[in-house]
DRENPAVO-184087 format. One record per residue (C-alpha): chain; x negated, y negated, z negated. Coordinates in nm, 3 decimals. Layout:
N
PT  cadena     east    north       up
PT       A        X        Y        Z
...
This chain:
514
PT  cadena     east    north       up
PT       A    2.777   -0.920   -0.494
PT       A    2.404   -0.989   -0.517
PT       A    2.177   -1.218   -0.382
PT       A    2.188   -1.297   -0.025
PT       A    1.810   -1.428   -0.060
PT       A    1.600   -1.109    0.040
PT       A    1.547   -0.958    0.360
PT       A    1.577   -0.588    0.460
PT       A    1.352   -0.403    0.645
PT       A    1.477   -0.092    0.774
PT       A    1.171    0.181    0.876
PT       A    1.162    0.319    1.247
PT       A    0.796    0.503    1.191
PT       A    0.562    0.247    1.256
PT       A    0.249    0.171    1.099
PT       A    0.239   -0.174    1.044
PT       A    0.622   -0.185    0.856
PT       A    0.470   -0.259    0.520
PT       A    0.293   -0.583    0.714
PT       A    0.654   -0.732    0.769
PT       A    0.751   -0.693    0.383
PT       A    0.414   -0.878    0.321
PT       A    0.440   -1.141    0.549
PT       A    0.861   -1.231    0.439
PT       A    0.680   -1.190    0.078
PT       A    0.413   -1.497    0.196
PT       A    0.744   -1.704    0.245
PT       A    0.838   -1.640   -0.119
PT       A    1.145   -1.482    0.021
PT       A    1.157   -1.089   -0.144
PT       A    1.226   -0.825    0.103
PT       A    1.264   -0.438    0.056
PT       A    1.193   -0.141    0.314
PT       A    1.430    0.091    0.300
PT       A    1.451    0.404    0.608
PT       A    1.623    0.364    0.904
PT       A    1.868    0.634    0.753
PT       A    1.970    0.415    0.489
PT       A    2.369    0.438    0.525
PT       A    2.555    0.136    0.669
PT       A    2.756    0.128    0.313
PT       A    2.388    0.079    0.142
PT       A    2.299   -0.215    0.349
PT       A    2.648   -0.382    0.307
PT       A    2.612   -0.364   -0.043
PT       A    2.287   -0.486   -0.059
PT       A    2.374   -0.812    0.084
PT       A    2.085   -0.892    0.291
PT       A    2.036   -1.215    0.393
PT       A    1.864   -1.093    0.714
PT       A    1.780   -0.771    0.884
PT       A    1.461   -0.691    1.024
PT       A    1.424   -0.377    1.252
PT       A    1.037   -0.228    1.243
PT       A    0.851   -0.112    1.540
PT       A    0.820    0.301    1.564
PT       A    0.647    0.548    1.778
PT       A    0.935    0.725    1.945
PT       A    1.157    0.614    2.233
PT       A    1.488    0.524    2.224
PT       A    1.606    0.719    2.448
PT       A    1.450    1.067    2.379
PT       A    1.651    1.334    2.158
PT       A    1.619    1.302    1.796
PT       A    1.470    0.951    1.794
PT       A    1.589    0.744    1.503
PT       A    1.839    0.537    1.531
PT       A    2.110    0.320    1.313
PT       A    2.523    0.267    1.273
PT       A    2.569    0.041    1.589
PT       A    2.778   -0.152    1.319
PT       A    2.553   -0.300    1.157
PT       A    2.499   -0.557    1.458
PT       A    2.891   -0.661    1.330
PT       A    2.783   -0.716    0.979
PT       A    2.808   -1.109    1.010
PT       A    2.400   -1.045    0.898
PT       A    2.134   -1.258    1.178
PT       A    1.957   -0.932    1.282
PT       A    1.561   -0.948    1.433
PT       A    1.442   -0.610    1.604
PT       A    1.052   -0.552    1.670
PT       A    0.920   -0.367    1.973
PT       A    1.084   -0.010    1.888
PT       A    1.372   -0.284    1.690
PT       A    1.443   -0.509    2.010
PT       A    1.469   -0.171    2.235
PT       A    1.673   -0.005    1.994
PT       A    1.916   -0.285    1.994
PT       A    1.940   -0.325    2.352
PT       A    2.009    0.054    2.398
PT       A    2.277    0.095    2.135
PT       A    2.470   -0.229    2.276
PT       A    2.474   -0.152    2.646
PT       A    2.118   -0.247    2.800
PT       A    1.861   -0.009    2.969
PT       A    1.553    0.101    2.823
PT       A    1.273    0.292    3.008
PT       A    0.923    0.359    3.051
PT       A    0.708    0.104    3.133
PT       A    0.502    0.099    3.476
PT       A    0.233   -0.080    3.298
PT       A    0.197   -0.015    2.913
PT       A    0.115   -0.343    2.653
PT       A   -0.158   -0.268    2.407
PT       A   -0.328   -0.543    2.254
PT       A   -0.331   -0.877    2.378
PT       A   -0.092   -1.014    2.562
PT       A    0.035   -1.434    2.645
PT       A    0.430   -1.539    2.614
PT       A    0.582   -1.817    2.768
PT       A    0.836   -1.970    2.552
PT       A    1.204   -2.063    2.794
PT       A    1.426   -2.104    2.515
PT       A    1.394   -2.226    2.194
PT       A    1.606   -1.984    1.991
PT       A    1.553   -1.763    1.674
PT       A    1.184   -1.710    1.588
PT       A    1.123   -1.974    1.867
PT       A    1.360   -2.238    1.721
PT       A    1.063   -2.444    1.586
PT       A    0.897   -2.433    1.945
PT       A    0.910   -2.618    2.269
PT       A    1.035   -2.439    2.624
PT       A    0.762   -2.367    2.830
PT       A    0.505   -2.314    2.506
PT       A    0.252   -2.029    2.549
PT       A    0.157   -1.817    2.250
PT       A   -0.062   -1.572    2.215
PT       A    0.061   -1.196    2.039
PT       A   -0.012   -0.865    1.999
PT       A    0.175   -0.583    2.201
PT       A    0.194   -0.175    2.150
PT       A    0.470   -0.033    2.396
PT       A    0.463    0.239    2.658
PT       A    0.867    0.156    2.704
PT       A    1.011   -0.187    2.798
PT       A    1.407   -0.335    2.847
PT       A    1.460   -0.295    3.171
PT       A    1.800   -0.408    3.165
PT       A    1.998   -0.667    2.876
PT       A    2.286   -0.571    2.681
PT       A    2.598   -0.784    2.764
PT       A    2.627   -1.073    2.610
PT       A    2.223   -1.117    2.566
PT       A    1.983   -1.379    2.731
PT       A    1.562   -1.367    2.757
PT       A    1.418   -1.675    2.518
PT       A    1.033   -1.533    2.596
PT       A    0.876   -1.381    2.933
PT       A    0.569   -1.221    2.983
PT       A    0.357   -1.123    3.325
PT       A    0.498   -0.791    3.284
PT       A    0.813   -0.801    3.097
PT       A    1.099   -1.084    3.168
PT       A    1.245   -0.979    2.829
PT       A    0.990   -0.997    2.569
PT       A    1.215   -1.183    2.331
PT       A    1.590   -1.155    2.385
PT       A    1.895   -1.325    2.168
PT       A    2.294   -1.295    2.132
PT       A    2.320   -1.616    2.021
PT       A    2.720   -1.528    1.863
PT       A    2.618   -1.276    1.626
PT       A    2.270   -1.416    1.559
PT       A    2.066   -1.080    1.659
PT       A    1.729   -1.140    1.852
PT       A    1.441   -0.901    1.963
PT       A    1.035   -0.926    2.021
PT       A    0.886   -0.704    2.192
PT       A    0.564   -0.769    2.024
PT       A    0.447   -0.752    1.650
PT       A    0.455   -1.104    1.505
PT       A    0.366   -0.957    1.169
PT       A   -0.017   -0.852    1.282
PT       A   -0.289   -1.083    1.269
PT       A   -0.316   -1.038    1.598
PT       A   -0.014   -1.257    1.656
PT       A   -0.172   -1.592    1.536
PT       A    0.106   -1.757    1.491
PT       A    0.328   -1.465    1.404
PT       A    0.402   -1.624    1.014
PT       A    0.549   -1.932    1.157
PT       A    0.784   -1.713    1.388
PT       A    0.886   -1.523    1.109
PT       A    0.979   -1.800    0.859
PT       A    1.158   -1.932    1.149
PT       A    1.370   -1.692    1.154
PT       A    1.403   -1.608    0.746
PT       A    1.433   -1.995    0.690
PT       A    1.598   -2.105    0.995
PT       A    1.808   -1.890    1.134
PT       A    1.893   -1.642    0.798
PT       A    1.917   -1.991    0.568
PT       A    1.737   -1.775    0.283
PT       A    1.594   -1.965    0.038
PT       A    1.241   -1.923   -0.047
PT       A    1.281   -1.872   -0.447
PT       A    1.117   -1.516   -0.475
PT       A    0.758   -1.578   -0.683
PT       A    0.547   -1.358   -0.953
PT       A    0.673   -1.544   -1.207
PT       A    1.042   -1.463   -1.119
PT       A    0.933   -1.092   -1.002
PT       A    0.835   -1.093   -1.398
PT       A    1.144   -1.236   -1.513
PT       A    1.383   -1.037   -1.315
PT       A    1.230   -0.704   -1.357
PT       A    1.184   -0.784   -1.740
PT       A    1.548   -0.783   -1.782
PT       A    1.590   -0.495   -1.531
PT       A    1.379   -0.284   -1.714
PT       A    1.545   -0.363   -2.075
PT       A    1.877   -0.259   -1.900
PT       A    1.756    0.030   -1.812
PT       A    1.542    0.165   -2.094
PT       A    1.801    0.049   -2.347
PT       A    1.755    0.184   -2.703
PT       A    1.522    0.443   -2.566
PT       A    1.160    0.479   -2.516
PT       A    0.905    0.527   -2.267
PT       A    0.537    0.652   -2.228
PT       A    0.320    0.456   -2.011
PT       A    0.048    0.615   -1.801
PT       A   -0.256    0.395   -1.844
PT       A   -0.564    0.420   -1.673
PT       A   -0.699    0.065   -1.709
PT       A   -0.648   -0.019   -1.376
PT       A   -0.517   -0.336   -1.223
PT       A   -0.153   -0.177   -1.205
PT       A   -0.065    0.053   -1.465
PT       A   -0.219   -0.227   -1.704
PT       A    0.032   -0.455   -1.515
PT       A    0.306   -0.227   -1.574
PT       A    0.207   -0.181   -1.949
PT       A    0.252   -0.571   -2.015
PT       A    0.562   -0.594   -1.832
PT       A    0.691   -0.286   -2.073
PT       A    0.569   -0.447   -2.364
PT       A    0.776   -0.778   -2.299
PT       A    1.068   -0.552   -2.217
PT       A    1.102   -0.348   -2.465
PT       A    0.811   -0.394   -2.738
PT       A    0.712   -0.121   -2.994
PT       A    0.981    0.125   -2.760
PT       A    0.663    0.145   -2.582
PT       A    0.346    0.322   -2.598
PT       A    0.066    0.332   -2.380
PT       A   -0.160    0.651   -2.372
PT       A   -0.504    0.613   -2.206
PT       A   -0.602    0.998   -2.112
PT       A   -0.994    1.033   -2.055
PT       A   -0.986    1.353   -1.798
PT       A   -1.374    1.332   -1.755
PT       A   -1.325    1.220   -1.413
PT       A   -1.409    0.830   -1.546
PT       A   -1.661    0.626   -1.465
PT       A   -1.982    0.531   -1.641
PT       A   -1.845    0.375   -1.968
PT       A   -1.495    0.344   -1.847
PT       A   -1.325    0.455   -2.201
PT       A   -1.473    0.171   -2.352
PT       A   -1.454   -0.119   -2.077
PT       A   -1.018   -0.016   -2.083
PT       A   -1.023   -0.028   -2.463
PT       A   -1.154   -0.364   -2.476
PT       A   -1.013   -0.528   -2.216
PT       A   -0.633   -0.399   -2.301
PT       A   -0.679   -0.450   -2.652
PT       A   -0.792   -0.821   -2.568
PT       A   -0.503   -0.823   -2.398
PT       A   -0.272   -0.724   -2.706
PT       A   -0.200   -0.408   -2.613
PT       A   -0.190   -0.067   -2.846
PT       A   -0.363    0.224   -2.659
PT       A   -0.357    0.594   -2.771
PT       A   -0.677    0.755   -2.608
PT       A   -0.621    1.149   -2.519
PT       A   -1.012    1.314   -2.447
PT       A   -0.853    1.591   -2.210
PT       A   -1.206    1.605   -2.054
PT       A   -1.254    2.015   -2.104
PT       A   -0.896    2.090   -1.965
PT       A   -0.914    1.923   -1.641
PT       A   -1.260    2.048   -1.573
PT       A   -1.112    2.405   -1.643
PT       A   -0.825    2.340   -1.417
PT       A   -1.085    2.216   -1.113
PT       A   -1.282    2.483   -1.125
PT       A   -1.366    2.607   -0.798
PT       A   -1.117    2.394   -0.602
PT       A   -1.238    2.258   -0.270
PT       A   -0.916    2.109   -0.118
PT       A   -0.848    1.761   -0.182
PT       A   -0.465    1.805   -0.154
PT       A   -0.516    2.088   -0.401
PT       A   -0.716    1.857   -0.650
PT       A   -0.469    1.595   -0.625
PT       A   -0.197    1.781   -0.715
PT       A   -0.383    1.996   -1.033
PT       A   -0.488    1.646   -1.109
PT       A   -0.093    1.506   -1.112
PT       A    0.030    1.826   -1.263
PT       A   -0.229    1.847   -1.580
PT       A   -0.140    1.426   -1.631
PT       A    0.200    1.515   -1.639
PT       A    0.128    1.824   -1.902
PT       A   -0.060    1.550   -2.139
PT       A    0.165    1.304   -2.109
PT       A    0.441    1.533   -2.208
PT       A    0.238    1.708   -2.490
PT       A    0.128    1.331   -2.658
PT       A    0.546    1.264   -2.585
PT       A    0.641    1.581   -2.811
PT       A    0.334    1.502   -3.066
PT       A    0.453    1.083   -3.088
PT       A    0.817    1.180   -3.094
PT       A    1.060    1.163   -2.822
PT       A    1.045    1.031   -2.490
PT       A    1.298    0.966   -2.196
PT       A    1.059    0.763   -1.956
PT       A    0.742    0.784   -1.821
PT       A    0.597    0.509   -1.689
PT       A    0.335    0.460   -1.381
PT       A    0.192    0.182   -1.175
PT       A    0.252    0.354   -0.854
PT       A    0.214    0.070   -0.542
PT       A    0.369    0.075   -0.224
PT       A    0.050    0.215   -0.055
PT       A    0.081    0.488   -0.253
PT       A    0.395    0.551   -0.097
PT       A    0.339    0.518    0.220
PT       A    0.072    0.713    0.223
PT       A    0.208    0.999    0.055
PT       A    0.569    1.073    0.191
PT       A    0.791    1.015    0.478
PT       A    1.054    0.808    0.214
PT       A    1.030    0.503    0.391
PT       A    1.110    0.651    0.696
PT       A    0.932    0.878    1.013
PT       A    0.604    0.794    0.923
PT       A    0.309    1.017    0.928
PT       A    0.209    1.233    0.543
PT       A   -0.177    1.117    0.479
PT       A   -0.212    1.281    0.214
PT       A   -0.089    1.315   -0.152
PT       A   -0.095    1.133   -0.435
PT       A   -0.131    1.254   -0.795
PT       A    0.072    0.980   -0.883
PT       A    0.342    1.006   -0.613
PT       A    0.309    1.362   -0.420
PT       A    0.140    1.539   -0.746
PT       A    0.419    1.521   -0.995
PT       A    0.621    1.860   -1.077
PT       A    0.969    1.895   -1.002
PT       A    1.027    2.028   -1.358
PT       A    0.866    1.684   -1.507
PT       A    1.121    1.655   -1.809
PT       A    1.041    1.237   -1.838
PT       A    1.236    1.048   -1.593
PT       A    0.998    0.822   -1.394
PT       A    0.990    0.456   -1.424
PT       A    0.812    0.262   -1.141
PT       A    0.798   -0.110   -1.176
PT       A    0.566   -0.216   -0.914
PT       A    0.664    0.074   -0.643
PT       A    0.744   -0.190   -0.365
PT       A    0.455   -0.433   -0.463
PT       A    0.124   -0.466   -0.310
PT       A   -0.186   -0.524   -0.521
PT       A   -0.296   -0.870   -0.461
PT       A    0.106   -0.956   -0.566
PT       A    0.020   -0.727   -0.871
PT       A   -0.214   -0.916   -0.923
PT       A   -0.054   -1.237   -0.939
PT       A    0.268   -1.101   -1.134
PT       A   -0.042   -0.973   -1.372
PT       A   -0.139   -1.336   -1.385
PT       A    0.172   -1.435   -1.536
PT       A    0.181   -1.197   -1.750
PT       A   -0.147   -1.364   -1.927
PT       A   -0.347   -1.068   -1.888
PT       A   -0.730   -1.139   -1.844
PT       A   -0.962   -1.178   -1.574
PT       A   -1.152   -0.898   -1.678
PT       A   -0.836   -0.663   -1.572
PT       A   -0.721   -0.859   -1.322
PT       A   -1.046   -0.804   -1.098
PT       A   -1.100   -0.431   -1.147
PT       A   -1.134   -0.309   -0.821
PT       A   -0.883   -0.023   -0.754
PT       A   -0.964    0.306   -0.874
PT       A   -0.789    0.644   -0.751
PT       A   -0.573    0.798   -0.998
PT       A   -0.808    1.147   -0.967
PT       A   -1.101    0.952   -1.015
PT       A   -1.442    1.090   -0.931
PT       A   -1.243    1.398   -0.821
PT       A   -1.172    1.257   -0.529
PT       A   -1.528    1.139   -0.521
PT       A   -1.677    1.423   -0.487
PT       A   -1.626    1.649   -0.165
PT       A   -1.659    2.009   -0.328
PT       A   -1.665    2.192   -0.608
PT       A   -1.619    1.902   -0.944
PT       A   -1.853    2.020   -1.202
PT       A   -2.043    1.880   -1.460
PT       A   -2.332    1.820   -1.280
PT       A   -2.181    1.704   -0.945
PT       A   -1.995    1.424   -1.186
PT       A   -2.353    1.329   -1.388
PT       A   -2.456    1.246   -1.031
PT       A   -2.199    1.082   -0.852
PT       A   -2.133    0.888   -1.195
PT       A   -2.496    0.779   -1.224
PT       A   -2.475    0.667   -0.862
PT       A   -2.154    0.486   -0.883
PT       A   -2.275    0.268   -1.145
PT       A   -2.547    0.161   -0.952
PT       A   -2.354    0.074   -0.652
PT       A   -2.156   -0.167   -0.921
PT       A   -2.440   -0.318   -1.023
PT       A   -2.561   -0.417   -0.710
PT       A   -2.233   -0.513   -0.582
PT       A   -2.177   -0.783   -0.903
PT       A   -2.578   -0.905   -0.893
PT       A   -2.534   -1.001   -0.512
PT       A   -2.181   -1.181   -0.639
PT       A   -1.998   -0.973   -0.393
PT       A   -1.788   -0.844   -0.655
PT       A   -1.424   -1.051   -0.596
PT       A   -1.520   -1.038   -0.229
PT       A   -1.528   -0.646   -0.175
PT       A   -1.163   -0.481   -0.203
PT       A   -1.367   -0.142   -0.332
PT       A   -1.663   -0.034   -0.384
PT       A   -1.825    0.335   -0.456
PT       A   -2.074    0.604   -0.395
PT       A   -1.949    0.955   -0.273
PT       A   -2.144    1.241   -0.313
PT       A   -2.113    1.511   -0.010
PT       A   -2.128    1.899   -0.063
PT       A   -2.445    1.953    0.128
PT       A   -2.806    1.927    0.057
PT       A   -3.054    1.770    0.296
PT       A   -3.410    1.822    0.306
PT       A   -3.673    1.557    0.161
PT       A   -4.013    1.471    0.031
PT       A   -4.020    1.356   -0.298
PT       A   -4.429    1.300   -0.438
PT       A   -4.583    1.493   -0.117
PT       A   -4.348    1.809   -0.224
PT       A   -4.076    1.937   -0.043
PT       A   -3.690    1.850   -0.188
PT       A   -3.363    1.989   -0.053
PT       A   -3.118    1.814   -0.318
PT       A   -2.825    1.622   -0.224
PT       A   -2.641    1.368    0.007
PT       A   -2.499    1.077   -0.132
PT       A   -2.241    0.789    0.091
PT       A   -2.192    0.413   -0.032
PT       A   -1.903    0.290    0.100
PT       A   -1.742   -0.047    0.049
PT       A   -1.441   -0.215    0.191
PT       A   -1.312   -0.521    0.246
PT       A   -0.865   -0.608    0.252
PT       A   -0.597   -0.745    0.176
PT       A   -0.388   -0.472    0.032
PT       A   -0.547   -0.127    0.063
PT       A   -0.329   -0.033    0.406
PT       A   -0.565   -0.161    0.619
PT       A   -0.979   -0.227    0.578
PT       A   -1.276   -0.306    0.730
PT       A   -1.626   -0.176    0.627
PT       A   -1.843   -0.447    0.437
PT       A   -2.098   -0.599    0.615
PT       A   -2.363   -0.545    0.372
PT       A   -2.706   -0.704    0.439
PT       A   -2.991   -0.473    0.441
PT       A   -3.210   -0.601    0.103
PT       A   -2.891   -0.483   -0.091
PT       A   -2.823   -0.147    0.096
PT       A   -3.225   -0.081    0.054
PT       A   -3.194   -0.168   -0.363
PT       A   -2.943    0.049   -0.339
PT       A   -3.063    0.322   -0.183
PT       A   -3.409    0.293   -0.323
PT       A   -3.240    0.316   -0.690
PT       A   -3.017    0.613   -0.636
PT       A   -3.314    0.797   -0.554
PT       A   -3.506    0.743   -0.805
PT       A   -3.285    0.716   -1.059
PT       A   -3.004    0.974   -1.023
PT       A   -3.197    1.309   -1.056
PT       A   -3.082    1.581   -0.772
PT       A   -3.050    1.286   -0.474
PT       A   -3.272    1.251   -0.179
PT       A   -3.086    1.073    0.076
PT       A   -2.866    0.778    0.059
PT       A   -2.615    0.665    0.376
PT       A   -2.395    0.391    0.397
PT       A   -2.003    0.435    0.553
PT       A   -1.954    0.208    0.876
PT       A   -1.576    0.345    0.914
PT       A   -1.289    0.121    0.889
PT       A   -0.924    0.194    0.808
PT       A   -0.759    0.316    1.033
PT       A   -0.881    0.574    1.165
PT       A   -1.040    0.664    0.815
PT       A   -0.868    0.645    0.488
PT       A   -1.069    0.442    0.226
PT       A   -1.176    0.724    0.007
PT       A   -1.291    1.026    0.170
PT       A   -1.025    1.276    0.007
């Protein structure tokens, strides 16, 4: 039987599920999301620790809205349900659910009357402030259940069955929002599920070394490289795995940036790694050609990797894996998987890849975020220099560039990228800023360029700031730097006249702009 320290996360929809796996993470205690349609036999055999139920737009009670086995509140397993999770649990064992008179969005105050569960480190009658996003509410408990946590407009905003262990919130402790939403969540991972906080990079690295040499066995596997944080992170862990059953091919599609061949070369050779460099610049130029659609550039982009990969796989002998560092972002951004959660859009890494792919994929780091990449890359001993890149889309400039990709359109967007780095590092801003890039738009404005009339083209900084890529905020650059930088894309990339900076955050926009 394995491990009962972990926590599962089963997936109702919402938005913020990948916040409670990062915040039980924090606590050094793993957890995994799995869908709300995992089957009860799946959990059981997992061995969880602890259940957590995730928020999710729907309402209980409407046709079709997910649900789970009403035995697995009989699993023996403490069980903590979260907004759509508490009134979920109350409607499958007997209470009443229904829409609220007054909805909860944002802020709301609790008033603490018993000191159970999350609130077993807390004193009756202790106010706390947390964040809310329900239209529905428990109107009426199950049997057997008792309110620990009131609000003005709910009496049930945290309920408990003490016998089996299973309490509910009716607002998101795992949102920032919720200041003191970590403490009420190790409460009840520490406390009340008695896991034991062992789970750290250095034993993510251990334990998925020895997973990965089970699985590979005697065979070998070609690792995707781009030189990014985590396929980089993925190529170490292969390398301790499984050695010279390894090799790492670095494909230069033409959709780089400015001397991007070179910086990967030297900072994965410094890093003891053997690279095979493919220039497939002409062929996936060819195969853009004319495409507009981002979804439709993604998934060329995916579809031509996977064509290179397996050509270099035939040409270097035979391969059974293939090897990526896809991240749980990735996922979730890409496909319902984990759940009823809205498609964003594809990824060329994730949503790209053909159905006839003849490598079987290996994904190390799929339920990892990228500061834990980070740190697991850490351990690893793999340099700074790596270990700071800030991300990089796997269809590069591609997705860059809102239009047609040509030549040209990459010579400028290229040109201005590179300055936007070099701004970025010279005001030290560099760790600071989660990404950083220039976009160029497919329209042309009109300008004045030495008393002449121009009409040449648009170009958009934008730079982030986060934690993990689900959410960001736009960087609150000061106006010297946005003026340098403006003032040198201008003059130096040939074919711009006007330079605007990206106020949006994430949500409502993605971070890049296809």
């Amino acid at each position: 039987m394995p491990d009962r320290n972990r926590i599962l996360v089963l997936d109702f929809g919402s938005q913020t599920t990948q916040l409670i796996a990062r915040r039980v993470r924090e606590l050094q205690v793993y957890s995994e999301i799995q869908p709300c349609t995992w089957p009860l036999g799946k959990v059981r055999a997992w061995n969880p620790g602890g259940i957590i139920l995730s928020g999710g737009p729907a309402s209980v009670y409407a046709e079709g809205a997910p649900t789970v086995d009403r035995a697995l509140f009989d699993l023996g397993v403490p069980v903590l349900g979260i907004c759509y999770g508490l009134q979920l649990m109350t409607y499958l064992l007997g209470g009443r659910v229904a829409k609220a008179e007054r909805r909860e969005y944002g802020p709301a105050s609790i008033v603490v009357d018993q000191p159970f569960g999350p609130f077993v480190r807390l004193r009756a009658g202790e106010r706390l402030d947390v964040w809310m996003s329900h239209g529905d509410r428990v109107e009426a408990l199950a049997p057997g259940f008792a309110a620990i946590a009131t609000t003005d407009n709910s009496p049930y905003a945290a309920v408990t069955e003490r016998a089996r262990k299973l309490y509910g919130v009716q607002f998101h402790p795992e949102v920032v929002h919720t200041p003191r939403g970590r403490e009420l969540l190790e409460a009840f991972v520490i406390d009340v599920c008695r896991v034991q906080p062992t789970w750290t990079p250095a034993s993510f690295a251990e334990t998925e070394v020895v997973r990965l040499r089970e699985q590979i066995g005697k065979r070998r596997v070609l690792c995707g490289l781009s030189g990014g944080v985590d396929s980089t992170v993925v190529a170490a862990l292969l390398h301790r795995a499984v050695g010279a059953q390894s090799t790492s091919i670095f494909v230069d599609n033409g959709l780089l940036r400015h001397g991007e061949v070179d910086d990967v070369l030297s900072a994965t050779r410094a890093a003891g790694l053997n690279i095979d460099v493919v220039d497939a610049r002409a062929r996936f130029l060819e195969r853009l050609a004319g495409v507009v659609d981002p979804e439709e550039k993604r998934k060329r982009i995916g579809r031509e990797f996977i064509a290179v990969f397996e050509e270099e796989a035939a040409r270097l002998g035979h391969f059974d894996f293939l090897a990526q560092g896809t991240l749980y972002p990735d996922v979730i951004e890409s496909t319902s998987f984990k759940g009823p959660s809205a498609v964003i859009k594809s990824h060329h890494n994730v949503g790209g890849l053909p159905e006839r792919m003849k490598l079987a994929l290996i994904e190390p780091l799929r339920e990892l975020f990228k500061d834990e990449v980070r740190r697991v890359g850490a351990e690893l001993g793999l340099p700074a220099s790596i270990l700071r890149r800030q991300p990089f889309p796997g269809p590069g400039l591609a997705v860059r560039i809102l239009g047609d990709v040509t030549p040209e359109r990459l010579e400028i967007v290229r040109g201005a990228d590179a300055i936007v780095q070099d701004e970025i590092r010279a005001a030290g801003l560099w760790e600071k800023i989660w990404q950083s890039f220039a976009v160029l738009l497919p329209v042309q404005t009109v300008g004045v360029m030495g008393d002449e009339r121009t009409y040449e083209n648009a170009v958009v900084v934008r730079a982030v700031e986060s934690e993990d890529g689900m959410t960001a905020d736009w960087a609150r650059l000061d106006a010297p730097l946005l003026a340098r930088i403006s003032s040198r894309i201008i003059n130096e990339v040939r074919g711009v006249n006007r330079v605007a900076y990206d106020i949006s955050s994430k949500p409502p926009a993605t971070i890049e702009w296809e």
